[in-house]
C-alpha positions in Angstrom: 70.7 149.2 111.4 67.5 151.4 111.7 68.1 152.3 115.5 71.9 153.4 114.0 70.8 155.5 110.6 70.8 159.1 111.0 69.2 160.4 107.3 70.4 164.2 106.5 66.8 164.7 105.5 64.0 165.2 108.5 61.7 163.7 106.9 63.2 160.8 106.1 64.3 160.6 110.2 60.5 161.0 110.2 59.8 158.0 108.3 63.1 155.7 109.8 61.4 156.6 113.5 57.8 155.4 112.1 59.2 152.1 110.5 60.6 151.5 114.3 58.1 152.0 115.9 55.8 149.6 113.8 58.7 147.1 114.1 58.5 146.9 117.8 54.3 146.8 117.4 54.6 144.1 114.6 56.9 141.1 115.2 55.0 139.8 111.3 56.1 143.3 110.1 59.2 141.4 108.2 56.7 139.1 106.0 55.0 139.8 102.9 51.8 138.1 104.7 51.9 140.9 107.6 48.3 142.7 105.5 48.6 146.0 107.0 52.2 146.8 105.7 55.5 145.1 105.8 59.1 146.3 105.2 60.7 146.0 102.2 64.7 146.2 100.8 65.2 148.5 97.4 68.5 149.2 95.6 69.4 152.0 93.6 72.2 150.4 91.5 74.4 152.9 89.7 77.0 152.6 86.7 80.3 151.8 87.7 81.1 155.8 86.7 78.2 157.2 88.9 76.5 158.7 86.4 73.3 156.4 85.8 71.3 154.3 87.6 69.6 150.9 86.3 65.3 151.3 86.4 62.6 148.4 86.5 59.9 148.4 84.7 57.5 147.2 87.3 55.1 145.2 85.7 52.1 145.6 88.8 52.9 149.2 89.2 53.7 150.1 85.8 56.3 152.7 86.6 59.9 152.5 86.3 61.5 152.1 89.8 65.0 151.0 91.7 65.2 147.7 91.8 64.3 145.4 95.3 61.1 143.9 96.9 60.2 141.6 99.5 62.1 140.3 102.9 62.9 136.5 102.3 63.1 134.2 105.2 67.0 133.6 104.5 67.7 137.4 104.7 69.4 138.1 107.8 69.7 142.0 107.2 67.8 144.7 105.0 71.1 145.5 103.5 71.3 141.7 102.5 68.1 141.5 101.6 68.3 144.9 98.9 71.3 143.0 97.6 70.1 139.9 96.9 66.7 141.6 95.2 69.3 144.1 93.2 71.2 141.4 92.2 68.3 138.7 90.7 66.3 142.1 89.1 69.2 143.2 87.4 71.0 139.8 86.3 74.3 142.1 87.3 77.2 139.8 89.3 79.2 141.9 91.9 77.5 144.3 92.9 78.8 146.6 95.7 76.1 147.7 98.1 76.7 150.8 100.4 76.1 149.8 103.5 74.0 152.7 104.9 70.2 153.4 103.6 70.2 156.5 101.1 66.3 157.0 102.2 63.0 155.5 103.4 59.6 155.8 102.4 56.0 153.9 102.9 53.6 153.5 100.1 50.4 151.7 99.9 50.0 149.1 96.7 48.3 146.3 96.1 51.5 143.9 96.2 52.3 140.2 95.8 49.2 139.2 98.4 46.4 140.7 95.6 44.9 142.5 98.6 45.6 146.3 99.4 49.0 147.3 101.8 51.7 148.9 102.3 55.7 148.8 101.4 57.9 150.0 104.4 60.5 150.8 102.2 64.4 151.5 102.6 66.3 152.2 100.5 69.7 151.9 99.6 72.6 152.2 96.5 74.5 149.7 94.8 77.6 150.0 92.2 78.2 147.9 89.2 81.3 146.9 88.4 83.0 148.0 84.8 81.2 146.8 81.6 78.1 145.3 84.1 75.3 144.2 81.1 72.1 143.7 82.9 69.5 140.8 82.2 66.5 141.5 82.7 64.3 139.2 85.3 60.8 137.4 85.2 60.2 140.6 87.9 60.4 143.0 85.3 58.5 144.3 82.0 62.1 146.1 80.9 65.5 147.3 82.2 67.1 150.6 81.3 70.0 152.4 82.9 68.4 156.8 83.4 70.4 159.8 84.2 70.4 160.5 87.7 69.3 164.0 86.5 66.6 162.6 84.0 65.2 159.8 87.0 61.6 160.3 87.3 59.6 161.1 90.5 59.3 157.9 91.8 62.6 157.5 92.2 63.3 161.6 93.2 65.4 160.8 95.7 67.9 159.3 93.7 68.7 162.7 91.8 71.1 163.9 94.7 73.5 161.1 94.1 
């Protein structure tokens, strides 16, 4: 899916041809235990109407953020992977993932190992079906759906929607 995704942003490509590259140099890169940085699946998910999208509280970074996190075992594919992690974080059934990454970024954090790393993240949107209620997770300090206009800088990128 990587080697197929063509982002209209450059530096975005910049970041999809770095998280290649460290894919073919890191057969671990897939696994939260891979210390030096491992991929991860997030999820934008959006109200059924497009106009708001559902934030996390994150309780280790203490910023509100799309939903998603590691690569499990059973995930076959990133986009199954953002899906499933959209789909426990927000407590929403049915959600409708588009199939191509919206954008891609790495960040260091000290994550689930307690040691310092960093995220290989991409990034991709989901939709909620009518009247979706979220539920908040054991993953998360809060839930709350933002204007995509109001979103706050850690989550920039979702402004464009």
């Amino acid at each position: 899916m990587l080697d197929r995704w063509r982002p209209a942003v450059r530096d975005v490509d910049s970041v999809r041809q770095a998280l290649l590259s460290y894919l073919d140099a890191r057969p671990d890169a897939c696994s939260r235990s891979c210390v030096p940085g491992h991929l991860t699946a997030s999820t934008l998910v959006l109200d059924a109407a497009g106009e708001h999208a559902l934030l996390t509280l994150h309780p280790r970074i203490g910023a509100w953020i799309q939903l998603g996190g590691h690569i499990e075992p059973d995930d076959t594919t990133l986009a199954g992977a953002a899906l499933r992690e959209a789909t426990e974080e927000s407590g929403i059934p049915g959600l409708v993932l588009d199939p191509e990454p919206v954008h891609a970024e790495v960040h260091a954090l000290t994550c689930s190992l307690g040691v310092p790393t960093r995220h290989l993240d991409v990034r991709f949107v989901a939709h909620a079906p009518p009247g979706a209620v979220e539920s908040i997770s054991e993953e998360s300090l809060d839930l709350r759906w933002w204007r995509l206009a109001e979103l706050p800088d850690d989550v920039a990128f979702g402004r464009a929607l």
